[in-house]
PQR file of N, CA, C, O and H, with PARSE charges and radii, in Angstrom:
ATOM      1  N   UNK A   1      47.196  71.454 196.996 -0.4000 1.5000
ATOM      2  CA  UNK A   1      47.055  70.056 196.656 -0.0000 2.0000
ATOM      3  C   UNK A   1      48.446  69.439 196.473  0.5500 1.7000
ATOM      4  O   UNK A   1      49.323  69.918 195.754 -0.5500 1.4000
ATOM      5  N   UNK A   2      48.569  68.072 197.369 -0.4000 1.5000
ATOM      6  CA  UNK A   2      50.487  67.344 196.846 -0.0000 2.0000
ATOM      7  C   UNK A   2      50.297  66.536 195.430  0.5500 1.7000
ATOM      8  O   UNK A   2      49.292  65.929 195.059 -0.5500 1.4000
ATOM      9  H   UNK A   2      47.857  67.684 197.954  0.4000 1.0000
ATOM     10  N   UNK A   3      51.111  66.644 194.984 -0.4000 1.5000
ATOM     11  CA  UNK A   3      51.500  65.948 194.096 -0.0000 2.0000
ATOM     12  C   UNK A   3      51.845  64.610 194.280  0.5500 1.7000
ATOM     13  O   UNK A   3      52.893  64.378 194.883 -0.5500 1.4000
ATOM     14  H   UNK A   3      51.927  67.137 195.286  0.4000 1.0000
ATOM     15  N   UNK A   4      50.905  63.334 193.722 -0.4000 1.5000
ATOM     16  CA  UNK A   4      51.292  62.257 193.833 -0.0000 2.0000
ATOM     17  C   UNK A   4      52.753  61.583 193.309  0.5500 1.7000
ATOM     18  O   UNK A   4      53.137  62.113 192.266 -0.5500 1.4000
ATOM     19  H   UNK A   4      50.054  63.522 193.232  0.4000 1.0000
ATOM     20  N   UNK A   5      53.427  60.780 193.698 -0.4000 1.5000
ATOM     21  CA  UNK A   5      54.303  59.887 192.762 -0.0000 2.0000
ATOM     22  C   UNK A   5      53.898  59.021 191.978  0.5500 1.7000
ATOM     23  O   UNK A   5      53.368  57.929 192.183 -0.5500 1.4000
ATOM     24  H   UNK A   5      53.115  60.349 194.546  0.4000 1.0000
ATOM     25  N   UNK A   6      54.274  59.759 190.705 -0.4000 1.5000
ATOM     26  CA  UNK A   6      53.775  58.598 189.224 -0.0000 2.0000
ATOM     27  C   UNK A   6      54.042  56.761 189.871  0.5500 1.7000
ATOM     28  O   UNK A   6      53.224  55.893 189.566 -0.5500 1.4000
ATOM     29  H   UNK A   6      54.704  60.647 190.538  0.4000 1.0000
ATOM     30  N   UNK A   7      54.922  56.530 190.500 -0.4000 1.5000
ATOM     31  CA  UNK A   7      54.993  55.398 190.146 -0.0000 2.0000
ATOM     32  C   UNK A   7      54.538  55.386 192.086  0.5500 1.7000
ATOM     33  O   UNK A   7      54.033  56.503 192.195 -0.5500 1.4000
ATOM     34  H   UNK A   7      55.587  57.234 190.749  0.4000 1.0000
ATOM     35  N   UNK A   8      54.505  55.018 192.892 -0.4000 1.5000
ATOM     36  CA  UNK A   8      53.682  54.469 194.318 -0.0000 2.0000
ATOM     37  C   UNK A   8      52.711  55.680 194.922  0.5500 1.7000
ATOM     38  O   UNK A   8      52.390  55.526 196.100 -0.5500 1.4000
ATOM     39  H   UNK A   8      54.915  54.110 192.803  0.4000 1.0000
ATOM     40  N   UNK A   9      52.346  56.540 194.433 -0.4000 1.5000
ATOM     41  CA  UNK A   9      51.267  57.531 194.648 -0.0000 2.0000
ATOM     42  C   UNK A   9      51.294  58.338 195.947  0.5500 1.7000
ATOM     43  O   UNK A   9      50.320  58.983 196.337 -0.5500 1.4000
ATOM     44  H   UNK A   9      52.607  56.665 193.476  0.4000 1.0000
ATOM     45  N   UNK A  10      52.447  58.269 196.589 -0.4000 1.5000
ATOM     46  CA  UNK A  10      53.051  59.265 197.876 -0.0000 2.0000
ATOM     47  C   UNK A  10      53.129  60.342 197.690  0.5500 1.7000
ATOM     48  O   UNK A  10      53.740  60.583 196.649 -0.5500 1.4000
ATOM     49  H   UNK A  10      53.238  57.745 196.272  0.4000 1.0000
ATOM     50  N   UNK A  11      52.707  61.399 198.346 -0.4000 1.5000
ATOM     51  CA  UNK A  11      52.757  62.571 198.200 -0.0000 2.0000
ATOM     52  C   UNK A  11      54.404  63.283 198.302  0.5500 1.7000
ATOM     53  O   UNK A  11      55.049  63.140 199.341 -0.5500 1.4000
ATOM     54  H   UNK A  11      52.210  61.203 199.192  0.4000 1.0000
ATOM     55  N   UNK A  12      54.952  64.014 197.162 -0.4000 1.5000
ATOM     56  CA  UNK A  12      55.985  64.373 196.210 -0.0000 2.0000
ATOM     57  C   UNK A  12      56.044  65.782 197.590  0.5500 1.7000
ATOM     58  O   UNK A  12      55.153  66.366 198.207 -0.5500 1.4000
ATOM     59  H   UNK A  12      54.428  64.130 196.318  0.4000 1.0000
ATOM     60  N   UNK A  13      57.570  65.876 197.607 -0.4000 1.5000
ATOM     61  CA  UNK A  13      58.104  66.883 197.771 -0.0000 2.0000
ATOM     62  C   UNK A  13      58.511  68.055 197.094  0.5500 1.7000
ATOM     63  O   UNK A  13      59.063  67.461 196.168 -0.5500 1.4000
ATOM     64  H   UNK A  13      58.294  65.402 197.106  0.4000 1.0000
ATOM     65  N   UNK A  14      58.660  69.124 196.847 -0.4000 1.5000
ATOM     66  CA  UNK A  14      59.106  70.093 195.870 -0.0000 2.0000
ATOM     67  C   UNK A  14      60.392  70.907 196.035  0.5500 1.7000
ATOM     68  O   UNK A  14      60.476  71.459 197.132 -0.5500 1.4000
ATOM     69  H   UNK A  14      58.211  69.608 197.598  0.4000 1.0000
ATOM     70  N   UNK A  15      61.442  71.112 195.170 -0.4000 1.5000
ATOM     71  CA  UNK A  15      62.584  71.771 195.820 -0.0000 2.0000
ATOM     72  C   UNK A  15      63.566  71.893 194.490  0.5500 1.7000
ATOM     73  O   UNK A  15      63.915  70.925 193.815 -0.5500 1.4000
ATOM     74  H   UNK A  15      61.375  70.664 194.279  0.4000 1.0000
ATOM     75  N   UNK A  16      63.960  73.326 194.236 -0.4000 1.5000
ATOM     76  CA  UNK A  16      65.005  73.703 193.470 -0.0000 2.0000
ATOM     77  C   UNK A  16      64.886  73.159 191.826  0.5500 1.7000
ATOM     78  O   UNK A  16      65.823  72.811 191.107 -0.5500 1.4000
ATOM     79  H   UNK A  16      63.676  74.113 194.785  0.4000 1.0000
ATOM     80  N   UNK A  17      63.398  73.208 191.477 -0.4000 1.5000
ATOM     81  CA  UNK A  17      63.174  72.711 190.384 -0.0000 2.0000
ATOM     82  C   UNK A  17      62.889  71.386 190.422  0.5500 1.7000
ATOM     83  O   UNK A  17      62.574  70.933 189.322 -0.5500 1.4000
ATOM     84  H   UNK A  17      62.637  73.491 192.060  0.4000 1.0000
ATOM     85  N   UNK A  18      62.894  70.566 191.376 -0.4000 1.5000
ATOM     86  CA  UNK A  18      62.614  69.158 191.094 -0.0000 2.0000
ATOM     87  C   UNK A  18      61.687  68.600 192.209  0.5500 1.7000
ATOM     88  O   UNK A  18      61.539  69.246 193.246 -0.5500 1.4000
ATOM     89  H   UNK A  18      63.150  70.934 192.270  0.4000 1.0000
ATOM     90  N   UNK A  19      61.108  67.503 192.029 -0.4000 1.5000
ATOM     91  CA  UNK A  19      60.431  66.788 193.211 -0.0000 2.0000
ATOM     92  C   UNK A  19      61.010  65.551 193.285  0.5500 1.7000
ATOM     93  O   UNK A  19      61.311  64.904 192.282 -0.5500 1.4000
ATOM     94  H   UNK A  19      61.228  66.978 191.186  0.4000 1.0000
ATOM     95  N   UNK A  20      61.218  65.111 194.627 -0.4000 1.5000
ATOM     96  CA  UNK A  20      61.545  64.347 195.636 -0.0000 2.0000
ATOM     97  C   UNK A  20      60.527  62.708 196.107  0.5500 1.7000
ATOM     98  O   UNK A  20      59.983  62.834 197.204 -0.5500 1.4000
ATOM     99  H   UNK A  20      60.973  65.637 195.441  0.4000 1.0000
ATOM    100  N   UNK A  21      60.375  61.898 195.703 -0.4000 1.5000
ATOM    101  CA  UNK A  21      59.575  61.412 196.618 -0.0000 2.0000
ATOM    102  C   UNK A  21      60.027  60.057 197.751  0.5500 1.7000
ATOM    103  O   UNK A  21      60.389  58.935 197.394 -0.5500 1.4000
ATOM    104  H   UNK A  21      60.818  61.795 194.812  0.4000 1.0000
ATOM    105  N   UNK A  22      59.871  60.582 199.272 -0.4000 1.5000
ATOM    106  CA  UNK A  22      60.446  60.435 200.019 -0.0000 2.0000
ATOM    107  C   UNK A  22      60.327  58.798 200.325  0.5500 1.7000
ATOM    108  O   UNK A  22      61.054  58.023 200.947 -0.5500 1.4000
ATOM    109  H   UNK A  22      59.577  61.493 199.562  0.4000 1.0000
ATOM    110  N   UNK A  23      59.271  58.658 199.713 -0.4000 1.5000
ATOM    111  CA  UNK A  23      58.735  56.669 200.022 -0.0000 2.0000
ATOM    112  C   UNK A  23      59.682  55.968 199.079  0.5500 1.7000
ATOM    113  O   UNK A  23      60.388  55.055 199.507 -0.5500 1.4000
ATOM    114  H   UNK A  23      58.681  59.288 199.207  0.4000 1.0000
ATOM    115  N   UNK A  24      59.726  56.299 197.984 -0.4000 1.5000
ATOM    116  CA  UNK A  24      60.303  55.029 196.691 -0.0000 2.0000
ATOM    117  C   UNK A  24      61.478  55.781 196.260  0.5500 1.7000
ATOM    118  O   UNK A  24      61.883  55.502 195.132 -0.5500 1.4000
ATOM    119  H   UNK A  24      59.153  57.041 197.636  0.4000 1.0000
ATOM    120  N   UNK A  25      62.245  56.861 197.051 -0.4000 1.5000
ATOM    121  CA  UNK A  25      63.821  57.757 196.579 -0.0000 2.0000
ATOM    122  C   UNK A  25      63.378  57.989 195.290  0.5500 1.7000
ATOM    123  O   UNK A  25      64.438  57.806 194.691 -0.5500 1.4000
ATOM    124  H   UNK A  25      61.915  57.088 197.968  0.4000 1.0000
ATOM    125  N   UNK A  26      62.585  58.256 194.456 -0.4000 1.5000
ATOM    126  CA  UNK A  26      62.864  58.966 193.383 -0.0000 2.0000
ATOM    127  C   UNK A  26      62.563  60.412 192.794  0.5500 1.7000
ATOM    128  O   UNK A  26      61.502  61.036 192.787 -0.5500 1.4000
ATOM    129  H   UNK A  26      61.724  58.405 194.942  0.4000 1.0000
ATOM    130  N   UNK A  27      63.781  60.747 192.316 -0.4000 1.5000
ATOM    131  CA  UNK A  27      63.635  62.351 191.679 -0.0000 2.0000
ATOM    132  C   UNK A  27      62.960  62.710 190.138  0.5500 1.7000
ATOM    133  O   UNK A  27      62.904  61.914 189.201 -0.5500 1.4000
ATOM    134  H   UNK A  27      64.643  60.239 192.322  0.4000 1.0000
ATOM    135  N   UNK A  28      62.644  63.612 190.137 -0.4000 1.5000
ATOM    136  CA  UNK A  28      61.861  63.894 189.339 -0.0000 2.0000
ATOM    137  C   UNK A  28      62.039  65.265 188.677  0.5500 1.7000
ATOM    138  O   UNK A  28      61.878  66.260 189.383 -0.5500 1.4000
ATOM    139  H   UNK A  28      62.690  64.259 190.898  0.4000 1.0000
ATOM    140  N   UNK A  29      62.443  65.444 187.033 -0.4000 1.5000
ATOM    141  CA  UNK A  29      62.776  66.545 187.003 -0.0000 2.0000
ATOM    142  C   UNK A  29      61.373  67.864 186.653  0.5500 1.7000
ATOM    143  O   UNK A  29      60.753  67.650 185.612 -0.5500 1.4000
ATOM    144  H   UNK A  29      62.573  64.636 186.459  0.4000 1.0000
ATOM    145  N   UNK A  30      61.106  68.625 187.156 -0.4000 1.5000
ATOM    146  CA  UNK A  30      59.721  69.805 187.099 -0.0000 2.0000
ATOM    147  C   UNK A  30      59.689  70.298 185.942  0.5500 1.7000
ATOM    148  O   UNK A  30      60.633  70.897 185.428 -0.5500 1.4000
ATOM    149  H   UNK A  30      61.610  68.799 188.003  0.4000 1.0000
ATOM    150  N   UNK A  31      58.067  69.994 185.162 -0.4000 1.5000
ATOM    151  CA  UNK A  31      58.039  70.624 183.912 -0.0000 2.0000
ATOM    152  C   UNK A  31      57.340  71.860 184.639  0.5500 1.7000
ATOM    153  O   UNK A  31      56.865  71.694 185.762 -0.5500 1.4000
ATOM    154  H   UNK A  31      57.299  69.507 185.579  0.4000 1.0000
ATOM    155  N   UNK A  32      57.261  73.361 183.870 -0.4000 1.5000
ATOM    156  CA  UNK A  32      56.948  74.403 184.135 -0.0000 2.0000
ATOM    157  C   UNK A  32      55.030  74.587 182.764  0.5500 1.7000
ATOM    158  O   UNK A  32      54.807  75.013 181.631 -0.5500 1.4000
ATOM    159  H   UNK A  32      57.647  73.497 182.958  0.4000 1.0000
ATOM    160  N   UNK A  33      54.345  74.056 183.709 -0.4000 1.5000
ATOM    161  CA  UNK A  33      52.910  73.913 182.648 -0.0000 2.0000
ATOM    162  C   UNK A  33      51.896  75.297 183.148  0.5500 1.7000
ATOM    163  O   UNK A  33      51.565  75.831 184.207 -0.5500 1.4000
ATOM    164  H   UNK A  33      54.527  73.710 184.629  0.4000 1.0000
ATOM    165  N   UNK A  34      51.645  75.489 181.623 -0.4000 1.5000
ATOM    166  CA  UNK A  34      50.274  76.843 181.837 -0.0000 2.0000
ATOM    167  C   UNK A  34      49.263  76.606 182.793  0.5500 1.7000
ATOM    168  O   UNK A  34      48.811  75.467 182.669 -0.5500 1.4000
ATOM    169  H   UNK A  34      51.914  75.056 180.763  0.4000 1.0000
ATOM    170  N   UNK A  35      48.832  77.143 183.540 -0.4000 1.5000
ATOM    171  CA  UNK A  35      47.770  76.567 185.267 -0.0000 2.0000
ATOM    172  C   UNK A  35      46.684  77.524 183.722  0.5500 1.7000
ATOM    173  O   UNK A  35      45.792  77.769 184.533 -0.5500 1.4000
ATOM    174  H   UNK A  35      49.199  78.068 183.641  0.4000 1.0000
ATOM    175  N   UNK A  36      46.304  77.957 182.807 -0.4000 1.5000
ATOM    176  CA  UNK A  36      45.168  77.773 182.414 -0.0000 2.0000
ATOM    177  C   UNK A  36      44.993  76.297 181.151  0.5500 1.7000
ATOM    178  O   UNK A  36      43.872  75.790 181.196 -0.5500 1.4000
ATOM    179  H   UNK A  36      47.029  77.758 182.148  0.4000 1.0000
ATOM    180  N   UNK A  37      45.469  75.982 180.650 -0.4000 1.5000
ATOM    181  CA  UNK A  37      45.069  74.770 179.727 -0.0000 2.0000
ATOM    182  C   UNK A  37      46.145  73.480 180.262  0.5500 1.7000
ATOM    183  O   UNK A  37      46.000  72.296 179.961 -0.5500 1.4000
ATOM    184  H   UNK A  37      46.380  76.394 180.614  0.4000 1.0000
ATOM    185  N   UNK A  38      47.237  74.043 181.119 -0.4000 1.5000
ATOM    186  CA  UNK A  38      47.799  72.233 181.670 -0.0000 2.0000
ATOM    187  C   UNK A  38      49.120  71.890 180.744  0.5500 1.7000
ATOM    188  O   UNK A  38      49.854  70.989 181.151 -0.5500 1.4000
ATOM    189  H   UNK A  38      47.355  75.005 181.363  0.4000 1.0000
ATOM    190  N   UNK A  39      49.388  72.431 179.765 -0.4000 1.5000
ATOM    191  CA  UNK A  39      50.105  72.399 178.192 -0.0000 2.0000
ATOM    192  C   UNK A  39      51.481  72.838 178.849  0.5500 1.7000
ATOM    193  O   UNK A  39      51.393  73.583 179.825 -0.5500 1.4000
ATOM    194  H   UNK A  39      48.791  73.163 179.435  0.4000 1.0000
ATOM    195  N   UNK A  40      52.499  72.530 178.502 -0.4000 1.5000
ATOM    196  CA  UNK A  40      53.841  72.867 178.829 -0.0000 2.0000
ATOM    197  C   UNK A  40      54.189  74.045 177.891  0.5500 1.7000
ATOM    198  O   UNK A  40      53.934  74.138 176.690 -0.5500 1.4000
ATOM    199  H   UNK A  40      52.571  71.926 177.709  0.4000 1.0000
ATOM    200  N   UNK A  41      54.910  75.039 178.800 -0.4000 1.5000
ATOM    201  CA  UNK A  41      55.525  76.392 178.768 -0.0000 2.0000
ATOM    202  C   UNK A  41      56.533  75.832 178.166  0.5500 1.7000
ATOM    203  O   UNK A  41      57.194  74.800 178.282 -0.5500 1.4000
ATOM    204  H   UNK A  41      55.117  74.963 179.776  0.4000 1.0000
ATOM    205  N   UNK A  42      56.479  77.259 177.127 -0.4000 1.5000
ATOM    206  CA  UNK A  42      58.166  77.341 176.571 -0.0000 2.0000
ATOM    207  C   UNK A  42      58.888  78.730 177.379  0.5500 1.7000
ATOM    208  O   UNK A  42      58.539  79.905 177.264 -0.5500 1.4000
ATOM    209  H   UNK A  42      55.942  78.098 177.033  0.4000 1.0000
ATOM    210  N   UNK A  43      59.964  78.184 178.191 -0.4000 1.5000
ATOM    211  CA  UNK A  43      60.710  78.843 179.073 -0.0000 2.0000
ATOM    212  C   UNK A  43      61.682  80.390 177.806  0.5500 1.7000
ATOM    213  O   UNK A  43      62.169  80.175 176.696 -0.5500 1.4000
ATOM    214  H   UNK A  43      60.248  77.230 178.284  0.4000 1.0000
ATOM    215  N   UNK A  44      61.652  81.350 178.327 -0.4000 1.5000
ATOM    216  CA  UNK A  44      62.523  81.759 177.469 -0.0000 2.0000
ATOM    217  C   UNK A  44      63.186  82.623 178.663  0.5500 1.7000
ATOM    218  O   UNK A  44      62.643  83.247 179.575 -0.5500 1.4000
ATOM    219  H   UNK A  44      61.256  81.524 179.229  0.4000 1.0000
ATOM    220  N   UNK A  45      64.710  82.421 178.302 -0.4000 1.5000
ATOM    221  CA  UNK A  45      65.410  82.914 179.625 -0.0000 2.0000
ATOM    222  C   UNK A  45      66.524  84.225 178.958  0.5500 1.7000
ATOM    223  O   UNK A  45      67.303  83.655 178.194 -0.5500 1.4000
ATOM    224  H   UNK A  45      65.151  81.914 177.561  0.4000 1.0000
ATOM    225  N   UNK A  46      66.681  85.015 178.984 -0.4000 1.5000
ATOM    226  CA  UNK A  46      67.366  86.451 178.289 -0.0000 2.0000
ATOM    227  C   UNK A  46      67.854  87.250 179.807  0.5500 1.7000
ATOM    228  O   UNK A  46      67.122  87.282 180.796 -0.5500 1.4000
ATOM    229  H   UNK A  46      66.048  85.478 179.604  0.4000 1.0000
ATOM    230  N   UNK A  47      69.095  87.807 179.751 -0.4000 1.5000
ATOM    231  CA  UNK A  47      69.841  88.342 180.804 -0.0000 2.0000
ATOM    232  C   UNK A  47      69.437  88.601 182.253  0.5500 1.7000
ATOM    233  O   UNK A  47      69.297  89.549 183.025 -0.5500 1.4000
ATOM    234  H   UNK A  47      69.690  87.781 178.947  0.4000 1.0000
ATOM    235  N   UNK A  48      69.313  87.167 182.224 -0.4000 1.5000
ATOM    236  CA  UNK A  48      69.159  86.507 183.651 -0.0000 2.0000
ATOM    237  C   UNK A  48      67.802  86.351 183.975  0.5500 1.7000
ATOM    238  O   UNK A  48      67.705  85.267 184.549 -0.5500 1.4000
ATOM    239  H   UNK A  48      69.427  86.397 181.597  0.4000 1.0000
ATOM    240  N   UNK A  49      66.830  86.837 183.901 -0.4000 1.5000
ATOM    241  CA  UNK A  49      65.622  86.233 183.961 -0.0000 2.0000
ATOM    242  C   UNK A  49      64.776  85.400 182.815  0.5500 1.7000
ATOM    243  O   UNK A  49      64.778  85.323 181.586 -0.5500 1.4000
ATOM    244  H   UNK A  49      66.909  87.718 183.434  0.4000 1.0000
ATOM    245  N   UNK A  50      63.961  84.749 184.056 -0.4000 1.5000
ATOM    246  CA  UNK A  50      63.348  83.973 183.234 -0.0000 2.0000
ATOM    247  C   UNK A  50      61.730  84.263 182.768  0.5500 1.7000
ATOM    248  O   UNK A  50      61.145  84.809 183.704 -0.5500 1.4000
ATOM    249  H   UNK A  50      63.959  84.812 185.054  0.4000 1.0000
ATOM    250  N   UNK A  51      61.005  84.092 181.805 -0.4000 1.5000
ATOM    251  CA  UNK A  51      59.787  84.170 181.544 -0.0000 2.0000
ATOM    252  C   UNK A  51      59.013  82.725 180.792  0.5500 1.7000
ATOM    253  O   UNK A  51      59.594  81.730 180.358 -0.5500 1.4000
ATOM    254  H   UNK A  51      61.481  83.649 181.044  0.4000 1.0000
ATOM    255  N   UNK A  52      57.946  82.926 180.809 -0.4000 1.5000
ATOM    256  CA  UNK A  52      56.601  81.309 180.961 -0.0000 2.0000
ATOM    257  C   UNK A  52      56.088  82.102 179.259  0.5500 1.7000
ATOM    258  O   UNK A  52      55.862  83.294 179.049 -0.5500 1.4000
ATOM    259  H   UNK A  52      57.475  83.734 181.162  0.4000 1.0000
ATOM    260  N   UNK A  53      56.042  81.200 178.488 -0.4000 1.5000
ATOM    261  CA  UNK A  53      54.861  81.571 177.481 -0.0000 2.0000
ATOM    262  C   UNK A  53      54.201  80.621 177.087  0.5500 1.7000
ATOM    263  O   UNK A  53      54.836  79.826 176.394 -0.5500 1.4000
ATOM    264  H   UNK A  53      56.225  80.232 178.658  0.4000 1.0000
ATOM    265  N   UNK A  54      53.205  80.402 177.255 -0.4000 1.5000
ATOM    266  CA  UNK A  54      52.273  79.514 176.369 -0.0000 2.0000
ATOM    267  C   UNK A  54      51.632  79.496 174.784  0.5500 1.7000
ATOM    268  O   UNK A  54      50.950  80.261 174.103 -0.5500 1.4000
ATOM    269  H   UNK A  54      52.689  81.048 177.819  0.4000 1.0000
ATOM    270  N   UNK A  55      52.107  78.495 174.656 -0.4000 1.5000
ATOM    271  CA  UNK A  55      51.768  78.590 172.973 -0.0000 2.0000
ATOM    272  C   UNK A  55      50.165  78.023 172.496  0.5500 1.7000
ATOM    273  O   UNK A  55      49.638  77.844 171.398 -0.5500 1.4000
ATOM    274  H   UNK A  55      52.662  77.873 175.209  0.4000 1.0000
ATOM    275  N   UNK A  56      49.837  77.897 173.514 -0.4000 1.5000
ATOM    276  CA  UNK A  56      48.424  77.274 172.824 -0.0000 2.0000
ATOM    277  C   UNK A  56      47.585  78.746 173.173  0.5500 1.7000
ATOM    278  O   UNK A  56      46.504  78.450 172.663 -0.5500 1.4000
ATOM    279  H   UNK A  56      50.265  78.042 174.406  0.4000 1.0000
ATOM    280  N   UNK A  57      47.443  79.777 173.574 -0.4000 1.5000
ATOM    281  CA  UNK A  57      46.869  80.999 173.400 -0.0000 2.0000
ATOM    282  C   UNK A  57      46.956  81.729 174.497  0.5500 1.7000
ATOM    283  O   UNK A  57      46.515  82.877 174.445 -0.5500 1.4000
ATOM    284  H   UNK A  57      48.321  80.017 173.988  0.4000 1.0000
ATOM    285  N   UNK A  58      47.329  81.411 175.285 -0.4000 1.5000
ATOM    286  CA  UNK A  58      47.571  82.585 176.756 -0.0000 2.0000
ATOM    287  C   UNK A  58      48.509  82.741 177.014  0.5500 1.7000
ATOM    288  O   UNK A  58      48.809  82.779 178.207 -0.5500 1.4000
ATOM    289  H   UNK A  58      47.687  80.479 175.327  0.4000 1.0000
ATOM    290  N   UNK A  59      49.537  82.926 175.931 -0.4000 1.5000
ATOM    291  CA  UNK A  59      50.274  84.330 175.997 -0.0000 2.0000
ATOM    292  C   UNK A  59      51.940  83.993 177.309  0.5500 1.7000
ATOM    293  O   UNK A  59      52.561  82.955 177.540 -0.5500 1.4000
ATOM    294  H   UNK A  59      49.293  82.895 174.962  0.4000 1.0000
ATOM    295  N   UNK A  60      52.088  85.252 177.789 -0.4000 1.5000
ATOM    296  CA  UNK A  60      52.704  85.133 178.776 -0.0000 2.0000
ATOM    297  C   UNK A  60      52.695  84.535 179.890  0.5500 1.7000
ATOM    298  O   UNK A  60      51.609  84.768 180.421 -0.5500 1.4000
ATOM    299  H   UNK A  60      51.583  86.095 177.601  0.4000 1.0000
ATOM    300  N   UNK A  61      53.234  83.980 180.437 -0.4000 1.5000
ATOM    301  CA  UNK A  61      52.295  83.803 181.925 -0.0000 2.0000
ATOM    302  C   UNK A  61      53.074  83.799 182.691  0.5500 1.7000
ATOM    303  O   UNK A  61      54.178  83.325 182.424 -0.5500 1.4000
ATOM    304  H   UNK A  61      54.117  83.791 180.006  0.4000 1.0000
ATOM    305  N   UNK A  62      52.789  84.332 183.945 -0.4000 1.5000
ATOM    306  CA  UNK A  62      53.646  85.332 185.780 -0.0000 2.0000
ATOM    307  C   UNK A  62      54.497  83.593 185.905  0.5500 1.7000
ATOM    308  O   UNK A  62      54.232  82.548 185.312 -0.5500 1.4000
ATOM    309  H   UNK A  62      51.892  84.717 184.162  0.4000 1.0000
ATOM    310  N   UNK A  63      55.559  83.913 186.928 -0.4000 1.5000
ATOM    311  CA  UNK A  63      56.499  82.492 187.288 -0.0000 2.0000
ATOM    312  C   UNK A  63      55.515  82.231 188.443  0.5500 1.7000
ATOM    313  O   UNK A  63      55.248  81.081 188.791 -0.5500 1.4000
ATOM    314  H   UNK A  63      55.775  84.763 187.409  0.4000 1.0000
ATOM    315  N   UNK A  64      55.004  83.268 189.007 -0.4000 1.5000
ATOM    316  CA  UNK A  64      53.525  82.925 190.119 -0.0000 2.0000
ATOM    317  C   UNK A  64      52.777  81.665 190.194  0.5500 1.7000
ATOM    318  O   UNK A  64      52.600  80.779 191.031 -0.5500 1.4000
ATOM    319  H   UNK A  64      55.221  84.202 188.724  0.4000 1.0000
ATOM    320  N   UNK A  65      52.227  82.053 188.420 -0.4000 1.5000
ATOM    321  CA  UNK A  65      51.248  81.497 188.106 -0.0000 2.0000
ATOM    322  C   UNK A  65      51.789  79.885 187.287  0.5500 1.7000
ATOM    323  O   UNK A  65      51.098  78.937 186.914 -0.5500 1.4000
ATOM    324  H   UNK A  65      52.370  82.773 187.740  0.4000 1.0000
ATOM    325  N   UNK A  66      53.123  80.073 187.234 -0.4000 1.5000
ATOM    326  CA  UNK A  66      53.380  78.773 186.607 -0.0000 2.0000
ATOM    327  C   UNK A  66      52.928  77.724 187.373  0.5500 1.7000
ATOM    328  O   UNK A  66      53.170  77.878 188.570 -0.5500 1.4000
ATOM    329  H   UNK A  66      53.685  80.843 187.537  0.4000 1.0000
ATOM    330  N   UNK A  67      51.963  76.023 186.890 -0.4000 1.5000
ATOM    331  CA  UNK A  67      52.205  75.179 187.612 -0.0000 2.0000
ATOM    332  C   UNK A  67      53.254  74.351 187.455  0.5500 1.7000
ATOM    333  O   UNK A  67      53.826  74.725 186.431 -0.5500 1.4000
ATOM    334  H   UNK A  67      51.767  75.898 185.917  0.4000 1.0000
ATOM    335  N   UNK A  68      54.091  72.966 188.151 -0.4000 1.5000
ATOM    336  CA  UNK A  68      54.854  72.681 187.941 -0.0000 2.0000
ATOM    337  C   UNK A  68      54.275  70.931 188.164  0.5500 1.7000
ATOM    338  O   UNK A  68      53.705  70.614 189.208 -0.5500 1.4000
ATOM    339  H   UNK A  68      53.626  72.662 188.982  0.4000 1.0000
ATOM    340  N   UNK A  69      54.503  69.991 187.123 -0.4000 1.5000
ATOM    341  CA  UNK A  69      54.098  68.716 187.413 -0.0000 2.0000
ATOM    342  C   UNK A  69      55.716  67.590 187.550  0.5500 1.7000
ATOM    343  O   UNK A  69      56.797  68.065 187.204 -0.5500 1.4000
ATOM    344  H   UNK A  69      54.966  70.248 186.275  0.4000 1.0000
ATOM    345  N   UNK A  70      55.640  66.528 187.940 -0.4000 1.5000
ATOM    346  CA  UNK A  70      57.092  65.958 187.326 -0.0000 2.0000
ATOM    347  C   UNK A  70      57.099  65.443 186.633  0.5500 1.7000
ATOM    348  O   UNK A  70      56.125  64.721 186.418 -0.5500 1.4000
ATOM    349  H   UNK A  70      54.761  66.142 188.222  0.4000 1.0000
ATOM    350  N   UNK A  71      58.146  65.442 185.828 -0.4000 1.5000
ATOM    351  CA  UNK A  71      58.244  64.676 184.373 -0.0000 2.0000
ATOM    352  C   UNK A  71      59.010  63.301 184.221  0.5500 1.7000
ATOM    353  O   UNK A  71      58.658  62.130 184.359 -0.5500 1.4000
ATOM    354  H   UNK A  71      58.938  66.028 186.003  0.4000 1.0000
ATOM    355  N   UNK A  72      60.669  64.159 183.747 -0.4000 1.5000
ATOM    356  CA  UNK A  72      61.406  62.597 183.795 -0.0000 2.0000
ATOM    357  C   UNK A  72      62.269  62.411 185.111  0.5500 1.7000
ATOM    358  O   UNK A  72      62.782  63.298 185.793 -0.5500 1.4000
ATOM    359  H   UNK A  72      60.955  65.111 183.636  0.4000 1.0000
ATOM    360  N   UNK A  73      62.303  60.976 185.307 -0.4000 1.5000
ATOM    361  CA  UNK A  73      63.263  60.328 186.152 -0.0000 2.0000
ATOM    362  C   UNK A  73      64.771  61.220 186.438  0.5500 1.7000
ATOM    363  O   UNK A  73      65.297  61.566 185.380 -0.5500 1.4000
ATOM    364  H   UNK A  73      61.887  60.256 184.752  0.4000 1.0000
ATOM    365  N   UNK A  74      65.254  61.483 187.238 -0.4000 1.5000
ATOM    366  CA  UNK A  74      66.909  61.745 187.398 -0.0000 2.0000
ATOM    367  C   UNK A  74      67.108  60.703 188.141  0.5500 1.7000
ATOM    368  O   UNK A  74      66.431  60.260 189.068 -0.5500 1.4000
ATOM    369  H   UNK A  74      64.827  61.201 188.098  0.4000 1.0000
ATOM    370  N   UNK A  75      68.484  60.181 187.488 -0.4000 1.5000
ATOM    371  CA  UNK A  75      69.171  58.816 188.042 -0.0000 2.0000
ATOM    372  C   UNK A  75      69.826  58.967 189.050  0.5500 1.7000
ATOM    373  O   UNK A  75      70.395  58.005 189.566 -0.5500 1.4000
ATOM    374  H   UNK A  75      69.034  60.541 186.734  0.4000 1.0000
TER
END
C-alpha cells in the first residue's frame, strides 16, 4: 500500500529514512511505528545496531516488521 501525502494526497516515495513526495517537493521525516497497535517505537540504538520496542505491550519488534509513516516537515 503507498503512502499518501499529508498535505495533496500523492502517493509518497520512501528512501534513507525519509519520504519524498514528488507532486508538492515535500520531505518528510519517517517515524518507525509498531505494525501491531500503530503507536510509535522507541528506537534504542547500542554498538551499532539498531532495535524497535514498543511500549504499549509488544515488546520488541524485528526492523522487518517496523512500519514507517511520515511525520515532520524537513525544510
Amino acid at each position: 500500500m503507498l503512502t499518501p501525502c499529508p498535505h495533496c494526497q500523492q502517493p509518497l516515495t520512501y528512501s534513507e529514512q525519509r519520504f519524498d513526495c514528488p507532486h508538492c517537493q515535500r520531505h518528510f521525516t519517517a517515524l518507525a511505528c509498531c505494525p501491531d497497535c500503530q503507536q510509535p517505537l522507541q528506537v534504542l540504538k547500542a554498538c551499532g545496531a539498531i532495535d524497535y520496542f514498543c511500549t504499549h505491550g509488544h515488546g520488541l519488534i524485528s526492523s522487518r516488521r517496523v512500519h514507517y509513516r511520515p511525520e515532520d516537515v524537513i525544510e
